[in-house]
N, CA, C and O atoms as a CHARMM CRD file, in Angstrom:
* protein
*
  204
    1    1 UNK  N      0.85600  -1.16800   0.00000 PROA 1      0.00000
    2    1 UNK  CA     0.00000   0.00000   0.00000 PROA 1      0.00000
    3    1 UNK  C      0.90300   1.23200   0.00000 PROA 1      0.00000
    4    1 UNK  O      1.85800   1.40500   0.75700 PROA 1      0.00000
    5    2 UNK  N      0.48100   2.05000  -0.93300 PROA 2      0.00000
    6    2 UNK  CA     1.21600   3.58200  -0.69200 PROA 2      0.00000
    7    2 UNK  C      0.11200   4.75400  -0.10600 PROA 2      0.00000
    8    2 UNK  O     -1.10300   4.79300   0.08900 PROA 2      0.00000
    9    3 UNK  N      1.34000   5.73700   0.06500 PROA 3      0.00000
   10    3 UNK  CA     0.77000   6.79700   1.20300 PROA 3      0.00000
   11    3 UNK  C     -0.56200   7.56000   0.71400 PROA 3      0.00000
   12    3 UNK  O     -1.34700   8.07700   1.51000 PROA 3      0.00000
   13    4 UNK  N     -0.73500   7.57200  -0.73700 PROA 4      0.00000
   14    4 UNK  CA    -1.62100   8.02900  -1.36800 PROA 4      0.00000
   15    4 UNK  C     -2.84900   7.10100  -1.23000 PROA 4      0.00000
   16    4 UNK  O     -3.90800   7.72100  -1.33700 PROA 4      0.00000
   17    5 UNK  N     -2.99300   5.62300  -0.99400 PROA 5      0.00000
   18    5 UNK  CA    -3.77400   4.91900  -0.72700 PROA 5      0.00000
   19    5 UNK  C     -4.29700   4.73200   0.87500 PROA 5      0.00000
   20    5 UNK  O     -5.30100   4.08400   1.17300 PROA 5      0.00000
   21    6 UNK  N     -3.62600   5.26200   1.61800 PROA 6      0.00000
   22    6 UNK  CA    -3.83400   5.20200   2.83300 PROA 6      0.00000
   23    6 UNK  C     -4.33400   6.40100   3.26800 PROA 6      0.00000
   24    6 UNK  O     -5.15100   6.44300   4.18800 PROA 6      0.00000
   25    7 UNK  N     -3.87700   7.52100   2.62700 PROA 7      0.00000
   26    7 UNK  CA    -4.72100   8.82800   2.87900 PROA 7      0.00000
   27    7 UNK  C     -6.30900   8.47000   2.55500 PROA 7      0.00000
   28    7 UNK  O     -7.22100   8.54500   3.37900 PROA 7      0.00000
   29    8 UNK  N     -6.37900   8.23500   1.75300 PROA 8      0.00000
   30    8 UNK  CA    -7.80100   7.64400   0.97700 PROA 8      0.00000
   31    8 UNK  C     -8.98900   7.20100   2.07200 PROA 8      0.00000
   32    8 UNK  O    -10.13000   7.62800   2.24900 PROA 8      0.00000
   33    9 UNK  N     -7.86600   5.70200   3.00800 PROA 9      0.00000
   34    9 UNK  CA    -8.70900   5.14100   3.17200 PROA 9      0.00000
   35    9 UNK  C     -8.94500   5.78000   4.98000 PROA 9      0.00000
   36    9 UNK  O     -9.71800   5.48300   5.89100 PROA 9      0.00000
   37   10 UNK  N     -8.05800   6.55900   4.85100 PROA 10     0.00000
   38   10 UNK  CA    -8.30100   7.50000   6.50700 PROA 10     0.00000
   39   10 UNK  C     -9.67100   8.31600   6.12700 PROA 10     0.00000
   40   10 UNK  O    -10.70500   8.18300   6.78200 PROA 10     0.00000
   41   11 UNK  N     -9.53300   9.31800   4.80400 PROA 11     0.00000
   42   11 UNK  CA   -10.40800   9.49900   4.24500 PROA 11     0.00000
   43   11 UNK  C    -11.78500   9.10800   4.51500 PROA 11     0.00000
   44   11 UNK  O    -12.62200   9.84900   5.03000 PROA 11     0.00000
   45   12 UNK  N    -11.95800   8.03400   4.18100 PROA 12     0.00000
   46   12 UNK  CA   -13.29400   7.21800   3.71700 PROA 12     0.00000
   47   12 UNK  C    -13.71200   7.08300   5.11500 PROA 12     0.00000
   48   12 UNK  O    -14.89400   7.36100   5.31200 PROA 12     0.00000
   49   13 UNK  N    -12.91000   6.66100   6.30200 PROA 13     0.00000
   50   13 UNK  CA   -13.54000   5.84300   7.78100 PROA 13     0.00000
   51   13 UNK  C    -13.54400   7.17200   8.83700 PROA 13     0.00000
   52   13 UNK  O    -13.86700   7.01200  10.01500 PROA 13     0.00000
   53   14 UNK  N    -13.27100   8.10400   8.46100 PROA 14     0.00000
   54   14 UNK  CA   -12.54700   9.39200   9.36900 PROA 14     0.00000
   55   14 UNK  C    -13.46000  10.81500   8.51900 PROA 14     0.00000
   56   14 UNK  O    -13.34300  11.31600   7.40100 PROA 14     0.00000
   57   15 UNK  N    -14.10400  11.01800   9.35900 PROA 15     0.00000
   58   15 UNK  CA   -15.10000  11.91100   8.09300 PROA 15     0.00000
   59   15 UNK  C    -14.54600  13.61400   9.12700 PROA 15     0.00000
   60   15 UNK  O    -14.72600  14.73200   8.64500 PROA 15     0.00000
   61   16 UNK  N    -13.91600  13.39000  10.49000 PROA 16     0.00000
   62   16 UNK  CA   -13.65300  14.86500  11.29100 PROA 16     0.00000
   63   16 UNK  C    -12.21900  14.99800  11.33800 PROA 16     0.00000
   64   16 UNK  O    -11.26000  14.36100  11.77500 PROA 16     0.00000
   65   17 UNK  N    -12.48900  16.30200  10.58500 PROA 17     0.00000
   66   17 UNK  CA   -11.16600  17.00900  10.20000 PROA 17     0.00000
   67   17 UNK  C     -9.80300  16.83500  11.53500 PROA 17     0.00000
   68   17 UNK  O     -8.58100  16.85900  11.39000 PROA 17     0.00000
   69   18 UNK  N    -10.47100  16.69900  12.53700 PROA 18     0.00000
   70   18 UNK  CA    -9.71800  16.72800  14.07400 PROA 18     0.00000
   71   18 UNK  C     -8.69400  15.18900  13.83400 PROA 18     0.00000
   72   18 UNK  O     -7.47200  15.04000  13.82300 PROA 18     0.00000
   73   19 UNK  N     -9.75700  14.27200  13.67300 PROA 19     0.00000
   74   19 UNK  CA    -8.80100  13.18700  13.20800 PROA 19     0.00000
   75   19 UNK  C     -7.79800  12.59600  12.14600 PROA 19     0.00000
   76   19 UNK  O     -6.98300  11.68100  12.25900 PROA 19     0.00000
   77   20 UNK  N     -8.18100  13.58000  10.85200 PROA 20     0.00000
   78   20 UNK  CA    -7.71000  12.97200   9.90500 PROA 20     0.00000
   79   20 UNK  C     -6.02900  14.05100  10.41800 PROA 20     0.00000
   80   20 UNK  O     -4.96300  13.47000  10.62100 PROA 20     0.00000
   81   21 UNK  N     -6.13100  15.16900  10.50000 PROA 21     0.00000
   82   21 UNK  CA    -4.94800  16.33500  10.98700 PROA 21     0.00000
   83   21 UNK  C     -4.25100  15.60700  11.91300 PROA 21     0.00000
   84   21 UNK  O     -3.04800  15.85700  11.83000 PROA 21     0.00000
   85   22 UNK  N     -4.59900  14.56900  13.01600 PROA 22     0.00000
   86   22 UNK  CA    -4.09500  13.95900  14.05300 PROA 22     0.00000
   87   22 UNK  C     -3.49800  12.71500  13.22600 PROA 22     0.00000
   88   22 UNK  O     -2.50400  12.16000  13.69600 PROA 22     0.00000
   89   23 UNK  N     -3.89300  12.37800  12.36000 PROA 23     0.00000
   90   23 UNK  CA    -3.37200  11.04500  11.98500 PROA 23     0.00000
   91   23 UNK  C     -1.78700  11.41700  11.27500 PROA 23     0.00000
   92   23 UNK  O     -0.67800  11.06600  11.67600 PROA 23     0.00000
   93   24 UNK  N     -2.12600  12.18200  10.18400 PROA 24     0.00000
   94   24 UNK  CA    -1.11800  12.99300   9.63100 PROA 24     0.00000
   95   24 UNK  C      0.04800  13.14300  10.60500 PROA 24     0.00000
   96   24 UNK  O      1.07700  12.47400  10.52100 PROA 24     0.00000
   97   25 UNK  N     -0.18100  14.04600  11.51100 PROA 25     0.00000
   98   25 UNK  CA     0.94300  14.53400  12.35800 PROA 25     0.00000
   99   25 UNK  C      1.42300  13.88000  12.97600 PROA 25     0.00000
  100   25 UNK  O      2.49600  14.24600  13.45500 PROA 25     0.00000
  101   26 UNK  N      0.77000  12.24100  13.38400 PROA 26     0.00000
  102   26 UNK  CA     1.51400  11.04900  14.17600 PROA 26     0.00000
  103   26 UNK  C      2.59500  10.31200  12.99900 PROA 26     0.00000
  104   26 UNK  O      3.78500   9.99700  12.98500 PROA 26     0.00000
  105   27 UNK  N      1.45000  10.24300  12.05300 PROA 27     0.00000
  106   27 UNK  CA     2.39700   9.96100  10.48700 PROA 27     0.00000
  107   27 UNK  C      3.77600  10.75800  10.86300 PROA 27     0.00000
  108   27 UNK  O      4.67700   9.97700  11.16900 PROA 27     0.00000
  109   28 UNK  N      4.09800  11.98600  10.90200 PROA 28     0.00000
  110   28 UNK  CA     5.69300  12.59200  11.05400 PROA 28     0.00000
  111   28 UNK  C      6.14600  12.12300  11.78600 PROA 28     0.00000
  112   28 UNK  O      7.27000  11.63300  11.67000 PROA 28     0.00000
  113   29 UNK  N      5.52600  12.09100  12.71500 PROA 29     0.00000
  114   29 UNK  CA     6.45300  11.61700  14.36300 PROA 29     0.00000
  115   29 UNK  C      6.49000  10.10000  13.89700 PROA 29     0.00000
  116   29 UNK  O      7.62300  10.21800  13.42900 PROA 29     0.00000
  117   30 UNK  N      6.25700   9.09400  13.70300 PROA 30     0.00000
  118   30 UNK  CA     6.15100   7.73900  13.48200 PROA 30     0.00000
  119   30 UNK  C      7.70900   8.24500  12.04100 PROA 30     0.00000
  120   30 UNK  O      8.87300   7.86100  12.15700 PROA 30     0.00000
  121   31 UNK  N      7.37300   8.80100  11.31100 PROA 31     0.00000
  122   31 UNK  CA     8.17300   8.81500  10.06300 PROA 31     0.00000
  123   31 UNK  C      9.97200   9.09300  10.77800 PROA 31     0.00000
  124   31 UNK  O     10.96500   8.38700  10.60000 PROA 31     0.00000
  125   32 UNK  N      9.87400   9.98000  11.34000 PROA 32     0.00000
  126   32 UNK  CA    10.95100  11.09400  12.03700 PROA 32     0.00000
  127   32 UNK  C     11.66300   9.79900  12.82100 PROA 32     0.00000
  128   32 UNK  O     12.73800   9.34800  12.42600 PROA 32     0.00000
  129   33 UNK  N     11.00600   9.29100  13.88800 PROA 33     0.00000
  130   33 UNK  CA    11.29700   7.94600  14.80400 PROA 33     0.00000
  131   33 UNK  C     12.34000   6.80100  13.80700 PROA 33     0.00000
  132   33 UNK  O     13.50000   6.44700  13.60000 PROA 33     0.00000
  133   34 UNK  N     11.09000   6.61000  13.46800 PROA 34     0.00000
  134   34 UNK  CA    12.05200   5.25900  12.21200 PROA 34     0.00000
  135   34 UNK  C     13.24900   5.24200  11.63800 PROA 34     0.00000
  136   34 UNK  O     14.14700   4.44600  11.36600 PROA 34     0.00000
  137   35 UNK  N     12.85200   6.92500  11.48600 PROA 35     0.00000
  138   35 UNK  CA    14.33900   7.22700   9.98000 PROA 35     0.00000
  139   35 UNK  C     15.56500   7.14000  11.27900 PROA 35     0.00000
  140   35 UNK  O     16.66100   6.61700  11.08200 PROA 35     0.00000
  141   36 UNK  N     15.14300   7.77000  12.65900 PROA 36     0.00000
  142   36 UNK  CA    16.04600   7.77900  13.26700 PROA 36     0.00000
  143   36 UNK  C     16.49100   6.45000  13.83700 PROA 36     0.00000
  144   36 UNK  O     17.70300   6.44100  14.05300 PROA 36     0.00000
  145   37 UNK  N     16.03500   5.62400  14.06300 PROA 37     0.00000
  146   37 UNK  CA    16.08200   4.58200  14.42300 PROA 37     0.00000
  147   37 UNK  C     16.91900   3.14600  13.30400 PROA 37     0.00000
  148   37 UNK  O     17.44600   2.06300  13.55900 PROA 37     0.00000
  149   38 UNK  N     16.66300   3.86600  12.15400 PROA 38     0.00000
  150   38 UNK  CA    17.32400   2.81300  10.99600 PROA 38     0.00000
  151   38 UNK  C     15.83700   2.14000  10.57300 PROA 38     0.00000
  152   38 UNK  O     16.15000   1.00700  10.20900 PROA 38     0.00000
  153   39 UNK  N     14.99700   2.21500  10.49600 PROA 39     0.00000
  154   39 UNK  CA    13.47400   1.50200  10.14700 PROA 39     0.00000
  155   39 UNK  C     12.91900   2.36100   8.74800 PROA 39     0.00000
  156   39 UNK  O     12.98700   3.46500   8.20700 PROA 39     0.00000
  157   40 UNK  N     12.49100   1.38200   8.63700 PROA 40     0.00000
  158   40 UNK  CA    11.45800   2.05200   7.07300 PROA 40     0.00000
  159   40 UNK  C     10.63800   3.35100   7.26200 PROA 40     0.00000
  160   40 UNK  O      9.50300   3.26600   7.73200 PROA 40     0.00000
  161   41 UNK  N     11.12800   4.47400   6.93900 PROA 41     0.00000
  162   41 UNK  CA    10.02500   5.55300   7.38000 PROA 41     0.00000
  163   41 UNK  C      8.90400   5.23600   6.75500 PROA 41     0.00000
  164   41 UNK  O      7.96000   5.20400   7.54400 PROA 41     0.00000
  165   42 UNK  N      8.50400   4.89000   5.22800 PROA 42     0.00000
  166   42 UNK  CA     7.29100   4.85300   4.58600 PROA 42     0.00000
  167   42 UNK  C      6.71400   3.65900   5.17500 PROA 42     0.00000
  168   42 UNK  O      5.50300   3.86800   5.10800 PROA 42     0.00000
  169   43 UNK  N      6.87600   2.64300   5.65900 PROA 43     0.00000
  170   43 UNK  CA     6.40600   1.62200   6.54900 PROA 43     0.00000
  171   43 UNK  C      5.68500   2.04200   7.43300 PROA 43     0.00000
  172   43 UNK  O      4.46200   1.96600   7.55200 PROA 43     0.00000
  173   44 UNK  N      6.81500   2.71600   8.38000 PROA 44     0.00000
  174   44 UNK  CA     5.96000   3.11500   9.91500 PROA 44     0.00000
  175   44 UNK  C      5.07700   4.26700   9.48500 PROA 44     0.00000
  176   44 UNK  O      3.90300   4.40700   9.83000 PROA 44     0.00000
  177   45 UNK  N      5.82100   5.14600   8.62800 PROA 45     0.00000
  178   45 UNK  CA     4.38800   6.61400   8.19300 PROA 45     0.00000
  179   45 UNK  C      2.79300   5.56700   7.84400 PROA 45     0.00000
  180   45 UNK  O      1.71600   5.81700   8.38600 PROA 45     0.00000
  181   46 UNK  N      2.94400   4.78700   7.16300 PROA 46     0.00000
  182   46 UNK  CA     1.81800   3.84300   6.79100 PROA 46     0.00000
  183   46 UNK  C      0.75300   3.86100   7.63200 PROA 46     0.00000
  184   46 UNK  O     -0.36400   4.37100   7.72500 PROA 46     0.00000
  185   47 UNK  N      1.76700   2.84400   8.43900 PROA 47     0.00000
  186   47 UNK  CA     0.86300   1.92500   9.26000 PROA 47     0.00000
  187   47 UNK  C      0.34300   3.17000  10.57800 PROA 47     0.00000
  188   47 UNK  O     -0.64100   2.86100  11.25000 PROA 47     0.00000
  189   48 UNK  N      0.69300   3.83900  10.72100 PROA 48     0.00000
  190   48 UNK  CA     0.11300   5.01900  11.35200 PROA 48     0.00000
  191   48 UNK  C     -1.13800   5.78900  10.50600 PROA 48     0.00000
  192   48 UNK  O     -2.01400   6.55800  10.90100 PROA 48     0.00000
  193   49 UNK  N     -0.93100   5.41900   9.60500 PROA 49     0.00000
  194   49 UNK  CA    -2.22800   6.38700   8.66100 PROA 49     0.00000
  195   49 UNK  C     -3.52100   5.34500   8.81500 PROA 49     0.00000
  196   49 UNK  O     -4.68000   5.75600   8.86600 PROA 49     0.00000
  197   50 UNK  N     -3.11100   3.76700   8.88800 PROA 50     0.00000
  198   50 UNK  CA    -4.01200   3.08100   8.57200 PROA 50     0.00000
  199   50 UNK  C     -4.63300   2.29200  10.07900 PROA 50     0.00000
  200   50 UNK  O     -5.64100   1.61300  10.27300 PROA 50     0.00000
  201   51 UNK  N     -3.68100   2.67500  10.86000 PROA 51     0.00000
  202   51 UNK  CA    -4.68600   2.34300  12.62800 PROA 51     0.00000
  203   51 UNK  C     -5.21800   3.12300  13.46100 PROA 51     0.00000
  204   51 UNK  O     -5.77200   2.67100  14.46400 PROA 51     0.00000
């Protein structure tokens, strides 16, 4: 799955702006973590968009 598909499906299940802005911004912090860590940023950005 790519990030463009996962926006989508935050999209579709997430209809308040409060959450979809919250998902996003954990997305960085999840992204930021990883890269620092040696981990897949587009992985962890993901799977943060999609739980």
């Amino acid at each position: 799955m790519d990030r463009e598909k996962a926006i989508k499906l935050l999209k579709k299940y997430n209809k308040e702006e409060f959450h979809i802005r919250h998902a996003i911004t954990v997305e960085q912090v999840m992204r930021y973590f990883a890269k620092e860590l040696g981990y897949d940023e587009d992985f962890w950005g993901i799977v943060r968009i999609i739980t």
